[in-house]
Backbone bond lengths (Angstrom), bond angles and torsions (degrees), N, CA, C in turn:
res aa  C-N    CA-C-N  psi(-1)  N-CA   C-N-CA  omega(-1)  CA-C   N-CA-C  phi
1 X - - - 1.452 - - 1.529 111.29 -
2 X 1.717 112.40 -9.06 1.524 98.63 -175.55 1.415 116.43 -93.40
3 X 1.116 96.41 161.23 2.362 98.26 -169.43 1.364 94.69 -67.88
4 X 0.893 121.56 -179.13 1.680 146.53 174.50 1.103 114.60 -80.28
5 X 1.128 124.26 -19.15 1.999 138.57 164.68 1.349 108.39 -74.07
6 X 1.508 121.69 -48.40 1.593 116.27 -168.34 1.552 90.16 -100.68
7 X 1.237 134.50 2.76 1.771 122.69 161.31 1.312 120.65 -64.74
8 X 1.653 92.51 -25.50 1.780 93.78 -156.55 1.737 70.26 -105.66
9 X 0.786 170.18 105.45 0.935 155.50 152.49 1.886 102.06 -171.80
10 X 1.408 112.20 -71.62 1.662 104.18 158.03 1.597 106.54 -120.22
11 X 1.214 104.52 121.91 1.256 103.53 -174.80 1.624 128.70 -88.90
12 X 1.420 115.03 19.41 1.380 128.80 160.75 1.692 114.78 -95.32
13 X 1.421 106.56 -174.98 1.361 104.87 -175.01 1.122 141.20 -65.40
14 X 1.309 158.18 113.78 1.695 162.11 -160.60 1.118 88.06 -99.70
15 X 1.751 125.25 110.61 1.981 114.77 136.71 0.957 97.16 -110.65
16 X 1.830 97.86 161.56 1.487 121.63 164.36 1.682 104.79 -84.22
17 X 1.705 105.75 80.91 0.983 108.76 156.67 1.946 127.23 -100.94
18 X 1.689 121.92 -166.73 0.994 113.90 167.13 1.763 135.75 -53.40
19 X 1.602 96.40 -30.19 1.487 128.29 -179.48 1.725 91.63 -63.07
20 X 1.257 111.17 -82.50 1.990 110.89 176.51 1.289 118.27 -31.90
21 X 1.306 121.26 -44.24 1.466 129.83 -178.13 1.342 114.70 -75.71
22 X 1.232 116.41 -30.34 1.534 111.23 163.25 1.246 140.82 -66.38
23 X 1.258 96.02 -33.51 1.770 134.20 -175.89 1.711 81.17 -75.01
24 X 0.794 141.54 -106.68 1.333 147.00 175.57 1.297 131.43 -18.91
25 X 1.389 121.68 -26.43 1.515 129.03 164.15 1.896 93.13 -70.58
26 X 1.495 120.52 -81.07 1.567 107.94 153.75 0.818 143.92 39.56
27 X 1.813 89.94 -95.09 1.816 97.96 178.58 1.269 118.46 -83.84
28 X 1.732 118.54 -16.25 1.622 110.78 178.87 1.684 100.89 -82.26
29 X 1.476 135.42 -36.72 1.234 127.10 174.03 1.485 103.17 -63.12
30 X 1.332 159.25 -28.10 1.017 154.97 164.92 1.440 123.66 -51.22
31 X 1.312 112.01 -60.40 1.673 140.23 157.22 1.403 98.41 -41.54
32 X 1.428 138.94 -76.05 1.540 141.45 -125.04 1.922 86.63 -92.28
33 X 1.588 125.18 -39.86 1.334 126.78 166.88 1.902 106.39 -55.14
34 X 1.436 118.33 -59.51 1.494 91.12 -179.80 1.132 136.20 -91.17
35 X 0.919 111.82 18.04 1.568 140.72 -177.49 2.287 109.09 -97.74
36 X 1.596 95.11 -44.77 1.500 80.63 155.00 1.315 123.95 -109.93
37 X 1.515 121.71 32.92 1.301 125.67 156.88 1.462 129.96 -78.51
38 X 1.682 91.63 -34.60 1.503 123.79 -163.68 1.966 82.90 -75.16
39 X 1.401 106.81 -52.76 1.458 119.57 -155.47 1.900 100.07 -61.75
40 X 1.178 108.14 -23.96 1.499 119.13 -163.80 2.022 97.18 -106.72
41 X 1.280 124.34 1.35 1.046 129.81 -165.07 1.826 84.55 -99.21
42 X 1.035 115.65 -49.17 1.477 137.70 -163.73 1.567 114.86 -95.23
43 X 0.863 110.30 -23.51 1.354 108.56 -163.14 1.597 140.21 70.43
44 X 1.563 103.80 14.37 1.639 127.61 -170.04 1.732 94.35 -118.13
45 X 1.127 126.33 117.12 1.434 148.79 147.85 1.577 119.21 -76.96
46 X 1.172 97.86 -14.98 1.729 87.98 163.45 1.200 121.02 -57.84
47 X 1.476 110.64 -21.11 1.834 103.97 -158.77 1.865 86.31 -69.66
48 X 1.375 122.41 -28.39 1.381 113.85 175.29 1.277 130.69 -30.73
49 X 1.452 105.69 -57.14 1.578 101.72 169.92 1.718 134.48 -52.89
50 X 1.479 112.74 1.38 1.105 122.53 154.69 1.068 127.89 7.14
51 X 1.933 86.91 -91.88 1.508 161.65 -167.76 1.474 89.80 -39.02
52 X 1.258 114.68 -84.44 1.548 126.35 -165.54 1.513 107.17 -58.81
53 X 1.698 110.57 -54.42 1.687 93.96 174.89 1.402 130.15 -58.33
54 X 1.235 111.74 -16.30 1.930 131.85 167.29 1.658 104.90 -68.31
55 X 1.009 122.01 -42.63 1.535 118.14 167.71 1.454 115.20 -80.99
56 X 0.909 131.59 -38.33 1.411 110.64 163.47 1.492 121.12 -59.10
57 X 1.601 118.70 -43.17 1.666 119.26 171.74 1.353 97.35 -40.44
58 X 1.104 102.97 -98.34 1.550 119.37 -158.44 1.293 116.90 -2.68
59 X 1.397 118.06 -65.43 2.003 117.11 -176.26 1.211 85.51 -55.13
60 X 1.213 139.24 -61.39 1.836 125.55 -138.83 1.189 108.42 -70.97
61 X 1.929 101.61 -32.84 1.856 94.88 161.42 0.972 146.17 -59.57
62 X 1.331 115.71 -45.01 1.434 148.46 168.29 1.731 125.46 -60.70
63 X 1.158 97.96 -46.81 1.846 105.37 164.29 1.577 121.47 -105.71
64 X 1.140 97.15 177.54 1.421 132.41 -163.55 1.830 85.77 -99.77
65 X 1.529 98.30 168.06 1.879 104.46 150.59 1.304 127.79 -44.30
66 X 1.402 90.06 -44.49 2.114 101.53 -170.82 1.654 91.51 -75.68
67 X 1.122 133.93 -32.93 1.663 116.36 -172.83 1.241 98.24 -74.30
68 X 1.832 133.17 -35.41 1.219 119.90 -177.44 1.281 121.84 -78.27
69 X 1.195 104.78 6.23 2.012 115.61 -175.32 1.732 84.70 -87.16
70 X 1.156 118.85 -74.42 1.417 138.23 -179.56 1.252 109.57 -5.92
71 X 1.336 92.55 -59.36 2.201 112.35 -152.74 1.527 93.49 -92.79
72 X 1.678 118.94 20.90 1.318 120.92 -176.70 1.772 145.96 69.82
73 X 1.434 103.66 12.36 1.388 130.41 137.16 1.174 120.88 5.01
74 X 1.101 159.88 97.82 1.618 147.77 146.63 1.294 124.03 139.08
75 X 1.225 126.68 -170.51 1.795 117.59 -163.87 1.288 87.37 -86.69
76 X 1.439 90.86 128.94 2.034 115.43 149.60 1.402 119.22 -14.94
77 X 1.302 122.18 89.70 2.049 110.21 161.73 1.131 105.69 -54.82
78 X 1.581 155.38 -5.12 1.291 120.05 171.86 1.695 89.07 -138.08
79 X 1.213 126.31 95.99 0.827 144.52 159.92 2.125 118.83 -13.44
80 X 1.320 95.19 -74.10 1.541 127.65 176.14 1.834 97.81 -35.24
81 X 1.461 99.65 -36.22 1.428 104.78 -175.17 1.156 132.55 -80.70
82 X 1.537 97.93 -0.29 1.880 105.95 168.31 1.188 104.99 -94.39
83 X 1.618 140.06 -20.21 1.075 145.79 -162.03 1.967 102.29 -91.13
84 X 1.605 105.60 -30.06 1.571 114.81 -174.70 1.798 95.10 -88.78
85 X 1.220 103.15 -1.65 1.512 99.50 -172.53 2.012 107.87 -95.49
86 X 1.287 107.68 -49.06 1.291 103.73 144.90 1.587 143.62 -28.12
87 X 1.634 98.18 -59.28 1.482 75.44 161.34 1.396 131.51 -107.33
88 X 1.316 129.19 30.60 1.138 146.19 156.81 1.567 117.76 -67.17
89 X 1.186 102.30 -63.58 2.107 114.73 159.97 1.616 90.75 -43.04
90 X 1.202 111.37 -85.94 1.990 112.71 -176.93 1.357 117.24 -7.59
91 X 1.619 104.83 -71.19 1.666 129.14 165.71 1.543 123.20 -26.04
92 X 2.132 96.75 -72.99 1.503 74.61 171.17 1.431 145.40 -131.45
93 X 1.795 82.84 30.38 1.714 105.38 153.25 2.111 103.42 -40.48
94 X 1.206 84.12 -62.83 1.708 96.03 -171.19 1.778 124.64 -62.20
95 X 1.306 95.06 -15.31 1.318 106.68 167.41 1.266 111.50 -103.68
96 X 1.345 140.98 -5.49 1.153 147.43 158.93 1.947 115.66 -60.53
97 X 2.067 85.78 -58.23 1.254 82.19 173.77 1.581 136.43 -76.24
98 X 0.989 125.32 -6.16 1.508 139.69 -162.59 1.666 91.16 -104.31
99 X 1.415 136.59 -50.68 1.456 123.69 -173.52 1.802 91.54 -70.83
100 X 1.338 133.70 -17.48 1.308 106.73 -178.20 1.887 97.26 -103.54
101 X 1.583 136.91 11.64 1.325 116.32 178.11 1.711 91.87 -100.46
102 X 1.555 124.68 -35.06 1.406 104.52 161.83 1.471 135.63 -63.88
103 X 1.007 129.66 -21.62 1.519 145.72 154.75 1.625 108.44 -50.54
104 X 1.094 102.04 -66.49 1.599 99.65 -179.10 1.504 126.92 -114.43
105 X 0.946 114.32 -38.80 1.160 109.20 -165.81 1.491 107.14 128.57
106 X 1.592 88.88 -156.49 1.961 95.66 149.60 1.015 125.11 -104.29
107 X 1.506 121.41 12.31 1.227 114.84 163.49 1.742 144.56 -46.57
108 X 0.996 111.47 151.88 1.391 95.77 174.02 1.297 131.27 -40.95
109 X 1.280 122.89 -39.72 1.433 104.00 -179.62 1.488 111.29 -77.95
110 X 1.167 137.00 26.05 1.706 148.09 167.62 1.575 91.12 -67.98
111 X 1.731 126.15 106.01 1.327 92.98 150.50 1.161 173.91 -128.31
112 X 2.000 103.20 70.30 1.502 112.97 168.82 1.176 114.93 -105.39
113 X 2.063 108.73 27.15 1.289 96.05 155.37 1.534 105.68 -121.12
114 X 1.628 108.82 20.39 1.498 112.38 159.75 1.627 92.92 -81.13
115 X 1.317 130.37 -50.74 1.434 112.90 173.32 1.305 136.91 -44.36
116 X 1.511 109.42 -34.01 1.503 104.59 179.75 1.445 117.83 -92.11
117 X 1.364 113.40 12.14 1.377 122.18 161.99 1.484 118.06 -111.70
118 X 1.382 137.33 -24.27 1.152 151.01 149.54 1.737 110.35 -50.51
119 X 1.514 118.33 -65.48 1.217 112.99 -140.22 1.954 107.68 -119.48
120 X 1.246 82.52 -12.02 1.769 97.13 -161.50 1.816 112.91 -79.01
121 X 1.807 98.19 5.94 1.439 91.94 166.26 1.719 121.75 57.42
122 X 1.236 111.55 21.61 1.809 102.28 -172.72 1.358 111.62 79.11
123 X 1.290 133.24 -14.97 1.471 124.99 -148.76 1.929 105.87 -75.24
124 X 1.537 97.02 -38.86 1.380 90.96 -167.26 1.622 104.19 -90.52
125 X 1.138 121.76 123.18 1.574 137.98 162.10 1.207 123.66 -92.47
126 X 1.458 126.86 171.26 1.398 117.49 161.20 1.661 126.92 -62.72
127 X 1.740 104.65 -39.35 1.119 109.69 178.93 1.700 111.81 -101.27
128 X 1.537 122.30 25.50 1.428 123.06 145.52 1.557 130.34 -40.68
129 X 0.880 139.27 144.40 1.263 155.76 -168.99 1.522 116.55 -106.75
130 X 1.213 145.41 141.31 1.622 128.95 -173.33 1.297 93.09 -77.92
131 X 1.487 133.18 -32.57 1.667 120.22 -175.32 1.868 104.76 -75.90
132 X 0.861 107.57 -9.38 1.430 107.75 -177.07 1.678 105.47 -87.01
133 X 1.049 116.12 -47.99 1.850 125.37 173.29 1.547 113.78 -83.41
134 X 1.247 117.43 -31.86 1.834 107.08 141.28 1.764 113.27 -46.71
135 X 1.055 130.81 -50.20 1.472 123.02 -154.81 1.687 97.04 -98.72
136 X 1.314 121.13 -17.58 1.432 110.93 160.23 1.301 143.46 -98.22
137 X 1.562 107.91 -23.27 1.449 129.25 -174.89 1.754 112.75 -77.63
138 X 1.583 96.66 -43.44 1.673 76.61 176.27 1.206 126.70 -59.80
139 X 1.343 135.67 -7.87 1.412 107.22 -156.82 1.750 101.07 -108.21
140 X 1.225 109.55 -35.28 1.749 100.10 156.74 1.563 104.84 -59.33
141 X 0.539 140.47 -88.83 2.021 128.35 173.86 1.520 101.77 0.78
142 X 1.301 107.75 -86.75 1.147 113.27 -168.59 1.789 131.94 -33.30
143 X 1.716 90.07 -53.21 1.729 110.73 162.57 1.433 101.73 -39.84
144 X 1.475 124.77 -66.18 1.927 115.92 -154.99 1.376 85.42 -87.46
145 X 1.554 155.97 2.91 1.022 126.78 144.92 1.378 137.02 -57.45
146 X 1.273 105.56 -44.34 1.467 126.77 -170.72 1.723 97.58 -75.56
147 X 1.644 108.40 -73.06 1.080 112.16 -166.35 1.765 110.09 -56.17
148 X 1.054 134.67 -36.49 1.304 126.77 178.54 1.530 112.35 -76.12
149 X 1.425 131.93 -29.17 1.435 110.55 156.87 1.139 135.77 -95.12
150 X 1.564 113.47 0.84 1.769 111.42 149.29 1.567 109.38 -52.11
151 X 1.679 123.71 -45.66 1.370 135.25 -170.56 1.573 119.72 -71.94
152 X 1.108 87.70 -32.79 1.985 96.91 -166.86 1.881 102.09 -117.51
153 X 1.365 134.97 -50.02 1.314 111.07 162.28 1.603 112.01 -77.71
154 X 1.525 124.48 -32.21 1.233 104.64 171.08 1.751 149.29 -75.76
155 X 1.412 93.44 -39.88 1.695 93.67 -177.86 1.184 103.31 -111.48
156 X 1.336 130.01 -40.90 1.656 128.45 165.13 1.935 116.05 -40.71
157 X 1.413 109.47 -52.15 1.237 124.47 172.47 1.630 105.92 -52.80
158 X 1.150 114.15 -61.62 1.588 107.39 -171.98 1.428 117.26 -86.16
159 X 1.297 118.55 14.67 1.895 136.91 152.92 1.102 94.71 -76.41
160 X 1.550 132.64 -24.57 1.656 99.59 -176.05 1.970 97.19 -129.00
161 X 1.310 122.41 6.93 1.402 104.09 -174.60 1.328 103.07 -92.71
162 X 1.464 137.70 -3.34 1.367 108.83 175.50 1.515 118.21 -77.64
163 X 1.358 98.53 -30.48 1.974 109.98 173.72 1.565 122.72 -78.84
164 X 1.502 105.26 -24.87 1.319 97.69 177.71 1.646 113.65 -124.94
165 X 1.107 125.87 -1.41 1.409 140.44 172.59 1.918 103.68 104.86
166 X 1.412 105.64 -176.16 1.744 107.34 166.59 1.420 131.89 -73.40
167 X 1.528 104.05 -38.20 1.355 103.27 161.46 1.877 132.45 -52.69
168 X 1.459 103.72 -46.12 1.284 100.88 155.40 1.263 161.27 -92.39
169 X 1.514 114.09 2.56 0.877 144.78 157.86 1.490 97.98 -64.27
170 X 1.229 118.28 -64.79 1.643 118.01 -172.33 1.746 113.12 -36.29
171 X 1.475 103.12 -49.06 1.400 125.03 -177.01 1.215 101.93 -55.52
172 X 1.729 135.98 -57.20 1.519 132.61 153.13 1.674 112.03 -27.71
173 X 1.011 118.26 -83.48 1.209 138.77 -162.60 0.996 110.60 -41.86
174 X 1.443 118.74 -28.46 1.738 131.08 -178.98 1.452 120.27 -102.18
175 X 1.258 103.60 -33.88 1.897 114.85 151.30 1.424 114.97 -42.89
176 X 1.307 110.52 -60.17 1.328 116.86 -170.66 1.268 110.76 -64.26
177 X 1.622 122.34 -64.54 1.619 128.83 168.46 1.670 107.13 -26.06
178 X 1.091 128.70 -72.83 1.518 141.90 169.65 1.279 103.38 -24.28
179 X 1.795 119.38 -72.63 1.436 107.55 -172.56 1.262 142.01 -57.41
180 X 2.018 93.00 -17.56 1.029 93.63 -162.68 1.768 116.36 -102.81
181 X 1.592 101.46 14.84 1.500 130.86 165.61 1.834 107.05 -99.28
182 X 1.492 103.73 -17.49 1.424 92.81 172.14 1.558 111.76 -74.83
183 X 1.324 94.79 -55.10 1.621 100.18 169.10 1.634 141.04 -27.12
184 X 1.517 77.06 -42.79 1.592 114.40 -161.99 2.078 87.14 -85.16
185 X 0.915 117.91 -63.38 1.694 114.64 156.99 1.853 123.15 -37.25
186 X 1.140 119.43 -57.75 1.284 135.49 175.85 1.411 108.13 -56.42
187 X 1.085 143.00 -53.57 1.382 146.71 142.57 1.252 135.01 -37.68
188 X 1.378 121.24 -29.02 1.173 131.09 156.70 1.168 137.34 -69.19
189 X 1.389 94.65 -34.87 2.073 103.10 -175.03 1.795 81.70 -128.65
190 X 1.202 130.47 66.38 1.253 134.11 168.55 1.921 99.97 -78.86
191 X 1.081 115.38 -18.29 1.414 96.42 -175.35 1.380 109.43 -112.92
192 X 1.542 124.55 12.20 1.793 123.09 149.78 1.463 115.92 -81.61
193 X 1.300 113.06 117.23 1.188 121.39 172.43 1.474 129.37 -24.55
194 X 1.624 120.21 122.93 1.851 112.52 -169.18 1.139 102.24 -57.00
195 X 1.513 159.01 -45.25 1.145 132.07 174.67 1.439 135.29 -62.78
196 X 1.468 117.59 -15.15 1.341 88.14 139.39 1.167 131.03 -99.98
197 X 1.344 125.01 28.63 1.711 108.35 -178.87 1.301 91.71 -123.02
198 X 1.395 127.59 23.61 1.509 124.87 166.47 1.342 119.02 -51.87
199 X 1.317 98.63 -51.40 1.976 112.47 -157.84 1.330 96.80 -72.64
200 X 1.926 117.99 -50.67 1.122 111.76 -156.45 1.280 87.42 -81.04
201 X 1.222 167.17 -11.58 1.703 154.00 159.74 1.238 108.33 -44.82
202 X 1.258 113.32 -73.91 1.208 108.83 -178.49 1.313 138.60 -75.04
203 X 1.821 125.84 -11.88 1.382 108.74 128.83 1.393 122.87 -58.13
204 X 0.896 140.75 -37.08 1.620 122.45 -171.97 1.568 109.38 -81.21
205 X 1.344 121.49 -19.33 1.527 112.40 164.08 1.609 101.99 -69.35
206 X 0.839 116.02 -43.16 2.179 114.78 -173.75 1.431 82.49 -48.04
207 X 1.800 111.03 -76.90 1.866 111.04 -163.20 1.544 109.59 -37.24
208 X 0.940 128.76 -84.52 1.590 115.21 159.56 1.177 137.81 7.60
209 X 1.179 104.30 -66.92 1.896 109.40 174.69 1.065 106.19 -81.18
210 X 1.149 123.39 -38.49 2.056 117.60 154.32 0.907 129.71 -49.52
211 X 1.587 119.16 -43.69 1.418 105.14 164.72 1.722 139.75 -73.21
212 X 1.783 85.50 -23.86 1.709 105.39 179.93 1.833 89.18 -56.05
213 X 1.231 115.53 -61.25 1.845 114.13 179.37 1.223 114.91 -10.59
214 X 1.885 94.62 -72.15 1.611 102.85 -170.63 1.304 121.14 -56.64
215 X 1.473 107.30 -18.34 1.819 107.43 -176.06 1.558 90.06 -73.93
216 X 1.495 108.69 -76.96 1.280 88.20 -173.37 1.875 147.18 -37.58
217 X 1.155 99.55 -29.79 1.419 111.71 157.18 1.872 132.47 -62.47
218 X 1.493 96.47 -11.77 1.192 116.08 153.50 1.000 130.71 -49.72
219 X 2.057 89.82 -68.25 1.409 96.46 -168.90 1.524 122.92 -91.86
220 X 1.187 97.77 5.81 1.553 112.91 160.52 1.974 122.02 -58.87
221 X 1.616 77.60 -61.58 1.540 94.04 -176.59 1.422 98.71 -50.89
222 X 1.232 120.28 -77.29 1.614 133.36 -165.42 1.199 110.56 -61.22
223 X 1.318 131.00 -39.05 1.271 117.66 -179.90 1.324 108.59 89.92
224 X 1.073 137.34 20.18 1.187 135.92 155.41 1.483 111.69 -152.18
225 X 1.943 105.58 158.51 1.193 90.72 164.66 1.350 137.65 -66.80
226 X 1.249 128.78 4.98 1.479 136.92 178.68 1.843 109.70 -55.35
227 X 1.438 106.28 -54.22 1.434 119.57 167.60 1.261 118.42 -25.51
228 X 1.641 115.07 -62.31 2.035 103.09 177.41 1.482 95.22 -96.56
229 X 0.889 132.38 30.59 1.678 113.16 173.41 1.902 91.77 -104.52
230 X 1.549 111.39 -52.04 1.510 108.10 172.26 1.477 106.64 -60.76
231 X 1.161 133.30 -31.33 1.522 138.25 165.86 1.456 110.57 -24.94
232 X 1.710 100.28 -88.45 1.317 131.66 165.46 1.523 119.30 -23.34
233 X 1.312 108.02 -48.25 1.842 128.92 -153.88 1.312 86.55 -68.02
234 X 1.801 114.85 -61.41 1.516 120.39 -169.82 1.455 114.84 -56.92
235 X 1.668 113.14 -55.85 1.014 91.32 178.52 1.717 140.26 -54.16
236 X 1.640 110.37 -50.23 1.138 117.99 156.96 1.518 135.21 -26.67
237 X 1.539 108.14 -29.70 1.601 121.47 -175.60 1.816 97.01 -98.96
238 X 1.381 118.64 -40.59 1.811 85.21 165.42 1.432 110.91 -91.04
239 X 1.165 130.98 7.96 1.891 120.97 155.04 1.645 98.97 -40.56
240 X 1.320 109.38 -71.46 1.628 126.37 -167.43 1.032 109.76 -41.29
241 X 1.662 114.47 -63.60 1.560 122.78 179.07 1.601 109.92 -44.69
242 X 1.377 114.13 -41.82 1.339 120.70 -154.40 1.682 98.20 -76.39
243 X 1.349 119.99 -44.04 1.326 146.21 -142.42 2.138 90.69 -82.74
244 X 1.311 77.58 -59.75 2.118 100.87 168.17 1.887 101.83 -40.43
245 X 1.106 125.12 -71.92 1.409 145.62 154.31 1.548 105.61 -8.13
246 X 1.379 103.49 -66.89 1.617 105.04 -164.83 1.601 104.53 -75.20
247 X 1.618 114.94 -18.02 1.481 102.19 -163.74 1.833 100.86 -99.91
């Protein structure tokens, strides 16, 4: 299963076991912390996009074809299911945002306005335009869509489904995704006091592992990873819209 880069490189065996998947949950929570330290040191969030182009490398380095068939590679068997996957992201992008504008407000602890300070790259201003944040916002969106469920439903997921099956592996896979947006929260608003960012932590770690679900249930249905990456894409694209809205 290993590519021709990591053969010549260690020339004994690579599985996608629990041991790989750990090592690898790790180093991207390790990476994605100094990477928005550096980004918050400076005031540039680009260095963010990193993150996502580092998850896409990795499998292509690391495997062969057959590992990328594995980690869910290839056109959708149920077609219908990229189209139910759309509006599912739609769904509970929007239920994401509405349990956090009654909760808070617009306050900071709302968080798709931890997104538009985390992830939004400069794009949204006061005097932005919606055609102007259409033509910039998707494609950082797009990056932590793609790249985080090639990483987290694909190769992270299949480090743990041959030993523990899909259902639990998923449950990994979605733990981890979660923490590593809790983190990614905790670091950000490190200087509002933990009592108030208790409640909203820990709803938005639940939303997380709820949503990591629905991806995976994607890519169940569909059969490919395409399923939570169009999942992901949608939701991420009415965050923006929604986020655009509030400002």
């Amino acid at each position: 299963m290993k590519s021709p880069f990591i053969r010549n490189i260690f020339p004994g065996n690579l599985q996608l076991d629990p041991g790989l998947g750990l090592g690898l949950i790790g180093f991207i929570i390790i990476l994605r912390w100094y990477l928005l330290t550096l980004s918050m040191a400076g005031n540039d969030y680009g260095m963010l996009a990193m993150v996502p182009l580092i998850m896409m490398v990795v499998p292509l380095l690391i495997l062969n074809h057959q590992g990328w068939i594995r980690i869910g590679f290839g056109k959708a068997s149920k077609q219908k299911w990229l189209f139910y996957a759309v509006i599912l992201g739609i769904l509970f992008s929007l239920i994401i945002y509405y349990i956090g504008n009654h909760l808070f407000g617009e306050a900071m602890q709302h968080w798709y306005t931890f997104f538009v300070k985390s992830i939004s790259l400069g794009i949204i201003q006061e005097n932005n335009t919606l055609t102007r944040i259409l033509l910039n916002a998707p494609l950082p969106l797009l990056l932590f869509a793609i790249g985080e469920e090639i990483f987290y439903r694909g190769l992270v997921h299949q480090c743990f489904q041959e030993r523990y099956g899909s259902n639990i592996a998923s449950q990994i896979d979605s733990a981890t995704f979660a923490l590593t947006y809790l983190i990614h929260f905790l670091i950000l608003f490190h200087e509002i006091p933990w009592n108030v960012l208790f409640v909203p932590v820990l709803i938005w770690t639940l939303l997380m592992f709820m949503a990591s679900r629905l991806f995976f249930i994607c890519k169940l249905q569909s059969g490919s990873i395409l399923g939570p990456v169009v999942c992901h894409s949608a939701m991420n694209l009415i965050m923006i819209l929604l986020v655009f809205n509030q400002h």
